[in-house]
C-alpha positions in Angstrom: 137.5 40.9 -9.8 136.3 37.3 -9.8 138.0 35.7 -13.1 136.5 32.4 -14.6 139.2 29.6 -13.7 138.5 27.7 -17.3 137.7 28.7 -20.4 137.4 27.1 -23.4 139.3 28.3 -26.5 139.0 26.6 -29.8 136.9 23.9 -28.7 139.8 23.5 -26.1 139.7 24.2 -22.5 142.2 25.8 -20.6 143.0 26.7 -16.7 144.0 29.9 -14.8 147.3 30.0 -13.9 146.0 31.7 -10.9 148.2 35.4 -11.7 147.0 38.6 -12.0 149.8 41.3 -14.6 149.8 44.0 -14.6 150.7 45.0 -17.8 150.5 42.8 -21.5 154.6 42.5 -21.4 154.4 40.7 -18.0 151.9 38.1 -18.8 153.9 38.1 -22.4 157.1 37.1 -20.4 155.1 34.4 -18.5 153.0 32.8 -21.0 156.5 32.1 -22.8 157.9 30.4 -20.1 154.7 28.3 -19.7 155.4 27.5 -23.7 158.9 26.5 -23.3 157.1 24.1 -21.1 155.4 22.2 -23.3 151.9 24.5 -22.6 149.5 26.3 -25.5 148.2 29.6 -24.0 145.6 32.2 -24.2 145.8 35.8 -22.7 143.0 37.5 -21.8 142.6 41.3 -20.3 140.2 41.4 -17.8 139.6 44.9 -16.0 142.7 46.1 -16.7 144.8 43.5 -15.5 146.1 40.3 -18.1 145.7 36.7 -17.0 147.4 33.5 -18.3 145.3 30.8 -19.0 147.5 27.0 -19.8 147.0 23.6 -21.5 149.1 21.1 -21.5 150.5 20.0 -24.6 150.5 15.8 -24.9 153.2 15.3 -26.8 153.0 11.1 -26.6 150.4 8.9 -25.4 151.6 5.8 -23.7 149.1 3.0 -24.1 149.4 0.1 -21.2 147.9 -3.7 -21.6 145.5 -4.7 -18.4 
């Protein structure tokens, strides 16, 4: 299996988190953690196996003068 390392969701892209689960409950468990983390996630089953896919949520932007 040779999975896509982006795809784009929603007009929004989002990376691999480089995983393969086995079963929906395992990448469940995970893609909580990565939200309690401040990510959005998609799930995607691919050949039997589920794969996490993460995007950083920007919470502030911090603007600099040069």
């Amino acid at each position: 299996m040779s999975p896509n390392l982006a795809i784009i969701s929603e007009g929004k892209k989002f990376m691999w988190d480089g995983q393969f689960y086995d079963s929906r409950d395992q990448g469940q468990l995970e893609a909580e953690a990565y939200e309690k983390s401040n990510f959005e996630v998609r799930m995607v089953e691919q050949e039997g196996k589920f794969l996490v896919y993460t995007r950083r949520i920007v919470k502030e932007q911090v603007l600099t003068e040069t």
